[in-house]
N, CA, C and O atoms as CSV, one atom per row, in Angstrom:
chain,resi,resn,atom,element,x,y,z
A,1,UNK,N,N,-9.242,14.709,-24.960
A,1,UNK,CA,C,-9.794,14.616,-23.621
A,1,UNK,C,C,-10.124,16.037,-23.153
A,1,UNK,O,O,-9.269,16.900,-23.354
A,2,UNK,N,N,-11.388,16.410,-22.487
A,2,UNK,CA,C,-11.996,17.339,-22.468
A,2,UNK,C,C,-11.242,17.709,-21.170
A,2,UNK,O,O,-11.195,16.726,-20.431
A,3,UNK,N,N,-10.444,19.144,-20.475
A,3,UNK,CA,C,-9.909,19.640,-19.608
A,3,UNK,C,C,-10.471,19.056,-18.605
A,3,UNK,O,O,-9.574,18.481,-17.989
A,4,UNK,N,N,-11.832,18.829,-17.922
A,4,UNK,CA,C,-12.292,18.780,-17.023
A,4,UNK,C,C,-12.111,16.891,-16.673
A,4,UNK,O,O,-11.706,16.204,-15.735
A,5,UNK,N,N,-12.584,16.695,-17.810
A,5,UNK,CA,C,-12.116,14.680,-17.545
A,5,UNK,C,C,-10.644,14.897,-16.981
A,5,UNK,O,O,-10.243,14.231,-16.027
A,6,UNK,N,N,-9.836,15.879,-17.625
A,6,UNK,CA,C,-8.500,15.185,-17.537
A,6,UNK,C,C,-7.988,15.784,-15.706
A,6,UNK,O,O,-7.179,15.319,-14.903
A,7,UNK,N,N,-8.954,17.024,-15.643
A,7,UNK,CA,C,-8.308,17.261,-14.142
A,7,UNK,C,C,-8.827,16.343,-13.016
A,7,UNK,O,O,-8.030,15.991,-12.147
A,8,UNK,N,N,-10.097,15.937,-12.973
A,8,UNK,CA,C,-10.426,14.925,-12.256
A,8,UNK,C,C,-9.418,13.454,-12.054
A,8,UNK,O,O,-9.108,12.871,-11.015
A,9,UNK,N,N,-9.032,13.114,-13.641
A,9,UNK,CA,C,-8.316,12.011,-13.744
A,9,UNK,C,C,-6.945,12.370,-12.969
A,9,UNK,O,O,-6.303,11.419,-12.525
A,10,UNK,N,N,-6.438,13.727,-12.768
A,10,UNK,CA,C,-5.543,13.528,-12.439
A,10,UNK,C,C,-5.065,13.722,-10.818
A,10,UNK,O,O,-4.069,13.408,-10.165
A,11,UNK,N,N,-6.449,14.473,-10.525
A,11,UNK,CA,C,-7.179,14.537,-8.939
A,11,UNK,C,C,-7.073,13.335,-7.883
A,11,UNK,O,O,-6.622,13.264,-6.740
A,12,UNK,N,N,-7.664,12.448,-8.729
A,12,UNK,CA,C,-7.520,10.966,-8.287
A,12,UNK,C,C,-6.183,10.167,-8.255
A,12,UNK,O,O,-5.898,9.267,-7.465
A,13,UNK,N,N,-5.627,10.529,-8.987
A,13,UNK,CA,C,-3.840,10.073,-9.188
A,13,UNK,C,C,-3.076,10.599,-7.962
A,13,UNK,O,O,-2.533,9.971,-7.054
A,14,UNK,N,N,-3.174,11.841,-8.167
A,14,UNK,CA,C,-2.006,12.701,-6.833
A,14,UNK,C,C,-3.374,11.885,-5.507
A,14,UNK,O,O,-3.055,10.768,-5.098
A,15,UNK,N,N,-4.381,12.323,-5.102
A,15,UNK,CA,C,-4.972,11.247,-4.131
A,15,UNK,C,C,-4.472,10.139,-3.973
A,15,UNK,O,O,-3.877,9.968,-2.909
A,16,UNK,N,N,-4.536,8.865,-5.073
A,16,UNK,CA,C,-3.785,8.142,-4.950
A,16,UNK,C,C,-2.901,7.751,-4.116
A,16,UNK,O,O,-2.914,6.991,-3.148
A,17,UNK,N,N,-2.148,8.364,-4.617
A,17,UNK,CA,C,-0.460,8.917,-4.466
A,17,UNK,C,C,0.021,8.709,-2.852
A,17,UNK,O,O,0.649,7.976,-2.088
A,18,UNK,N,N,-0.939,10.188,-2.975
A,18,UNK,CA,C,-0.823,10.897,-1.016
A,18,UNK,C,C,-1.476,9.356,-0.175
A,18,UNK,O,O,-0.743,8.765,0.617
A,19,UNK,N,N,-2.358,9.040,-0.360
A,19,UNK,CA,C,-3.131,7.350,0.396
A,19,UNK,C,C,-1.977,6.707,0.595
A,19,UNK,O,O,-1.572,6.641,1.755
A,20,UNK,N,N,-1.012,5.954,-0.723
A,20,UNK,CA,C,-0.217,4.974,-0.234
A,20,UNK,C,C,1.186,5.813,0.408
A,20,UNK,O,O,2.058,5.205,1.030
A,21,UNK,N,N,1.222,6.843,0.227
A,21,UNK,CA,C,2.421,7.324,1.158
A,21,UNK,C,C,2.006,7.182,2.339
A,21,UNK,O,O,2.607,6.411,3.087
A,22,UNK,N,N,0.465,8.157,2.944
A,22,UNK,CA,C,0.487,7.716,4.396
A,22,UNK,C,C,0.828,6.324,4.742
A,22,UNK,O,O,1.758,5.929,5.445
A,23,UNK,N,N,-0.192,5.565,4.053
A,23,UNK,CA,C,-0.062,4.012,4.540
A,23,UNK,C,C,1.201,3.385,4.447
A,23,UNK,O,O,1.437,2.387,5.127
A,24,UNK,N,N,2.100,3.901,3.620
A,24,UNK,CA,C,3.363,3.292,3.865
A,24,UNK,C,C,3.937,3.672,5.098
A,24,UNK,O,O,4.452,2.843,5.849
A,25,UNK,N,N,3.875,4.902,5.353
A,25,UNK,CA,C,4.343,5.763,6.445
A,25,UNK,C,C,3.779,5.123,8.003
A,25,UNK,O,O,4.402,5.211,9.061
A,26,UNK,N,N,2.420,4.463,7.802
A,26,UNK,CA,C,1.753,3.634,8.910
A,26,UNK,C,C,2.022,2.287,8.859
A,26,UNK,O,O,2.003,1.690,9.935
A,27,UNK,N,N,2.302,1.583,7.719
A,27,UNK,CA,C,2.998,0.363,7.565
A,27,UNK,C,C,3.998,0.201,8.342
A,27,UNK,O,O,4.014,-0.770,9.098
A,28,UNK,N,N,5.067,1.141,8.319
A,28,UNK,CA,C,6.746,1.167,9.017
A,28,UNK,C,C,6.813,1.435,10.190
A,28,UNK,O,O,7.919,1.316,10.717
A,29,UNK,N,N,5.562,1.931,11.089
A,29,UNK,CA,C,5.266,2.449,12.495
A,29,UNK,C,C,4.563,0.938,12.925
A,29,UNK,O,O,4.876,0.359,13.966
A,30,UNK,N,N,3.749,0.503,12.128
A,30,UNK,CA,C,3.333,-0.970,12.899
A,30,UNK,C,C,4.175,-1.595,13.771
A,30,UNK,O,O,5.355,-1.271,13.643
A,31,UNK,N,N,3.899,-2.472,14.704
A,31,UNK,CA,C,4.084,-3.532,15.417
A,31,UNK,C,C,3.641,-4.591,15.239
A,31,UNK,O,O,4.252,-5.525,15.758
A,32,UNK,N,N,2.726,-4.814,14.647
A,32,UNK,CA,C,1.890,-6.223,14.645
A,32,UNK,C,C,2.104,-7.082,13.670
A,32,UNK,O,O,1.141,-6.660,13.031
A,33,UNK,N,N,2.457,-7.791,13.094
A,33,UNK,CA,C,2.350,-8.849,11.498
A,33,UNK,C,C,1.300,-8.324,10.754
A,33,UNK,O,O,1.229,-7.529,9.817
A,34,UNK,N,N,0.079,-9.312,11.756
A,34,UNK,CA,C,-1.178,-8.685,11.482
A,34,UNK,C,C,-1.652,-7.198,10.822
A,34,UNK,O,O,-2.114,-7.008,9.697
A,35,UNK,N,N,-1.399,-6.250,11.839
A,35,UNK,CA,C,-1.560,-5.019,11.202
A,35,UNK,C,C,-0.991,-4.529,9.958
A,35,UNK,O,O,-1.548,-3.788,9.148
A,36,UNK,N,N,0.299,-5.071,9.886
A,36,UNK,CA,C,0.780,-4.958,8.679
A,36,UNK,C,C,0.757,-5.220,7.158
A,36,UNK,O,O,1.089,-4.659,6.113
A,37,UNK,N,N,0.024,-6.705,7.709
A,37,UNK,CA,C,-0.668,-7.181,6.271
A,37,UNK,C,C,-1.673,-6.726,6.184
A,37,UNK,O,O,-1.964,-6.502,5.009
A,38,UNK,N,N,-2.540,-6.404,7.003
A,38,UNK,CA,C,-4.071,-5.240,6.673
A,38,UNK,C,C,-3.878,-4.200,5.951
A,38,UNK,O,O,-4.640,-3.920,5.026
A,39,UNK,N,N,-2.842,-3.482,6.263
A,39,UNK,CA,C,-2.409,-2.191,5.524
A,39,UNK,C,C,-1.565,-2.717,4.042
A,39,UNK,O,O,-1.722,-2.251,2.913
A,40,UNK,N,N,-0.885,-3.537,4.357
A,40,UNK,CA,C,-0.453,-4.558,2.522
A,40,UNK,C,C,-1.852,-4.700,1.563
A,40,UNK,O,O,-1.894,-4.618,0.335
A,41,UNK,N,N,-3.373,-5.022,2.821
A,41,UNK,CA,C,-4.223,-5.340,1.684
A,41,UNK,C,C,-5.106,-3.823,1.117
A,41,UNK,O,O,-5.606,-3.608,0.013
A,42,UNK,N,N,-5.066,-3.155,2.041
A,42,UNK,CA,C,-5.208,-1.519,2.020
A,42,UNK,C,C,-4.714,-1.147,0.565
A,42,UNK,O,O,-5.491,-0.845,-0.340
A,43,UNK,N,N,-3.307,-1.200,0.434
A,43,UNK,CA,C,-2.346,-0.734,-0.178
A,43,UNK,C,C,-2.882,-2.030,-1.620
A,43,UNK,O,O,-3.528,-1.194,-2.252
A,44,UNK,N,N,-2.929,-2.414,-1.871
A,44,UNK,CA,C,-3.390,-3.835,-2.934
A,44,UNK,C,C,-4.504,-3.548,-3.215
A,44,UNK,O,O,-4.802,-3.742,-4.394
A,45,UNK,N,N,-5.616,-2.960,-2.268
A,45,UNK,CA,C,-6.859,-2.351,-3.119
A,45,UNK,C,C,-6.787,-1.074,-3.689
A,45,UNK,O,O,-7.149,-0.744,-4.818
A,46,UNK,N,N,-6.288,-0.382,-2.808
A,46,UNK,CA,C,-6.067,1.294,-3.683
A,46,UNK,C,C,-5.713,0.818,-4.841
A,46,UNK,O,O,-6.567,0.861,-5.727
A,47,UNK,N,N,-4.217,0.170,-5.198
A,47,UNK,CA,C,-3.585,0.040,-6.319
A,47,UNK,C,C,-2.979,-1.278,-6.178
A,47,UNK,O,O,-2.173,-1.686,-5.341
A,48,UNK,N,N,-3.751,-2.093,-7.563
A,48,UNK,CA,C,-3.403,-3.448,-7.460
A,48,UNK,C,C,-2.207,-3.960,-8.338
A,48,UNK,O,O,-1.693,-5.074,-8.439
A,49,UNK,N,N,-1.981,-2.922,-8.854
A,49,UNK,CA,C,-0.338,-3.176,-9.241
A,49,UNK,C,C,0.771,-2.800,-8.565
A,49,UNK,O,O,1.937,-3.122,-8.796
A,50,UNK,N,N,0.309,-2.049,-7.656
A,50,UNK,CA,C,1.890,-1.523,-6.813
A,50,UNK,C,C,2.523,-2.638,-6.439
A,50,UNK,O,O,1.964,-3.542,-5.818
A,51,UNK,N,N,3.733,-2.649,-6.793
A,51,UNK,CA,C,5.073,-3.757,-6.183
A,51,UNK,C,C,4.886,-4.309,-4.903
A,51,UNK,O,O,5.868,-4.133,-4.181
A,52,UNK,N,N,3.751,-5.052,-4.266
A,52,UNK,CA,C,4.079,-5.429,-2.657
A,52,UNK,C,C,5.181,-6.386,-2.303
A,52,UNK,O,O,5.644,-6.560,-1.176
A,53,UNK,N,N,5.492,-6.904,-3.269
A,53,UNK,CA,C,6.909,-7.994,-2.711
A,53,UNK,C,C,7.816,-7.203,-2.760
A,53,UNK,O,O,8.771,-7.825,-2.294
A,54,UNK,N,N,8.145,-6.217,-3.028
A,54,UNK,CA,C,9.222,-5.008,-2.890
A,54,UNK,C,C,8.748,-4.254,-1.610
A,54,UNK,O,O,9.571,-4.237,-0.694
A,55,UNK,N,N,7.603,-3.653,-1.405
A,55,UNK,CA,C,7.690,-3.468,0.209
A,55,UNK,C,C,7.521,-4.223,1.052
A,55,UNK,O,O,7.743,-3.592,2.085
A,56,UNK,N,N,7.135,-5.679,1.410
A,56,UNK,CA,C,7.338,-6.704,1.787
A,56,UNK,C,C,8.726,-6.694,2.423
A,56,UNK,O,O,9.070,-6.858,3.594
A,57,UNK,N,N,9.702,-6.357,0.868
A,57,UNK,CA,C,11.561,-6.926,1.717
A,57,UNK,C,C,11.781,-5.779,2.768
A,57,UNK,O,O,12.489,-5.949,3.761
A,58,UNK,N,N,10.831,-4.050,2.361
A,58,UNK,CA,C,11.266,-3.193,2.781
A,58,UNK,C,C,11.056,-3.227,4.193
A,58,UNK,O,O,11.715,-2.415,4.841
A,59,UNK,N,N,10.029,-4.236,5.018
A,59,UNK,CA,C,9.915,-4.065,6.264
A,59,UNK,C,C,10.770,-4.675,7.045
A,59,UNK,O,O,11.657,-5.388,6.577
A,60,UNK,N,N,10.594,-4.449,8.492
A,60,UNK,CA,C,11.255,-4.843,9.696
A,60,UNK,C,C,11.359,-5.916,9.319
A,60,UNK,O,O,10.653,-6.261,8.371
A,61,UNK,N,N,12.494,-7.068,10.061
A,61,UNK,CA,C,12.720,-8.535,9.974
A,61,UNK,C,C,11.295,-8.898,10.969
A,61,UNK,O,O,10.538,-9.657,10.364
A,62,UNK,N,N,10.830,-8.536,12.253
A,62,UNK,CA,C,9.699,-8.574,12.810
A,62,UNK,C,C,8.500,-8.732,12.280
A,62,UNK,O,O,7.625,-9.502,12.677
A,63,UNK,N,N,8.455,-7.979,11.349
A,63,UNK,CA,C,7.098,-7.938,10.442
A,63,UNK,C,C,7.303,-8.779,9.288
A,63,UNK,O,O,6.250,-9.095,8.734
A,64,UNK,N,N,8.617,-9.341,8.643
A,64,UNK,CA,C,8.633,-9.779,7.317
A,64,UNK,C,C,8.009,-11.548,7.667
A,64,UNK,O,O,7.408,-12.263,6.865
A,65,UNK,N,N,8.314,-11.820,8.807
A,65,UNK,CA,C,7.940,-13.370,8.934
A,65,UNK,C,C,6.607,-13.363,9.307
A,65,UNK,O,O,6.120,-14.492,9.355
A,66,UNK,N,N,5.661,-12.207,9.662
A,66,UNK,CA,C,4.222,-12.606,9.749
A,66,UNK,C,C,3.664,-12.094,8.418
A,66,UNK,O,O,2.582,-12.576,8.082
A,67,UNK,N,N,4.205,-11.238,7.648
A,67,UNK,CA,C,3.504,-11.429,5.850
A,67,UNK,C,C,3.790,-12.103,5.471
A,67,UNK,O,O,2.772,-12.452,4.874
A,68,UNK,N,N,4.616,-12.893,5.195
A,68,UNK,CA,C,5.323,-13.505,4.143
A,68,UNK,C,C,4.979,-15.037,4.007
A,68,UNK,O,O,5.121,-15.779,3.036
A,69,UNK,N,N,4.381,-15.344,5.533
A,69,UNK,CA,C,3.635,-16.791,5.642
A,69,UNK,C,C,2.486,-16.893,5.047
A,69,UNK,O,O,1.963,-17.928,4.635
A,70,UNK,N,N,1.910,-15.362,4.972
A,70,UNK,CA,C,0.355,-15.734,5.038
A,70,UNK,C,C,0.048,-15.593,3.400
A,70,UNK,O,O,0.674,-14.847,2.647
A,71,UNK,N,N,-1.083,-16.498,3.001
A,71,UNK,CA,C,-1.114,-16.071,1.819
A,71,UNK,C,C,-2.451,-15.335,1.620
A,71,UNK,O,O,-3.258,-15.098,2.519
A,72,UNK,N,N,-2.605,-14.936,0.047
A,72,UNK,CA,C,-3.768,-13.834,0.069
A,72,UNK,C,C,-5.008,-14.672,-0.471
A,72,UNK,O,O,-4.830,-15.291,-1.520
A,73,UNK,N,N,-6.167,-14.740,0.111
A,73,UNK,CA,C,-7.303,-15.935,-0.931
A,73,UNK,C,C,-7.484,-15.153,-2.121
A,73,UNK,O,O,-8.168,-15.589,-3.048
């Protein structure tokens, strides 16, 4: 892999990275259900493997009963 592929590739990773930290960081400040699962689907497009039923348990009891009903189409 040619230096320059690989720094880009890894440009995008730490980016990554820094995205779902804020958004986690704005996830845990929510109030809304709603808002919360917007930022779950935020977080599911950046990276569609990240664990969301693991941050799911991690939220407020407030917020866990308006994700947890809804499902995703």
């Amino acid at each position: 892999m040619a230096y320059v592929e690989r720094k880009n590739e890894l440009k995008r990773r730490r980016h990554r990275r820094w995205k779902i930290r804020k958004l986690r960081a704005k996830l845990l400040q929510c109030q809304d259900p709603q808002e919360a699962e917007a930022i779950l689907q935020k977080i599911k497009k950046l990276s569609p493997l990240y664990p969301l039923d693991w941050l799911r348990q991690q939220l407020p009891a407030h917020l866990q009963r308006g994700t947890s009903s809804q499902g995703t189409p």
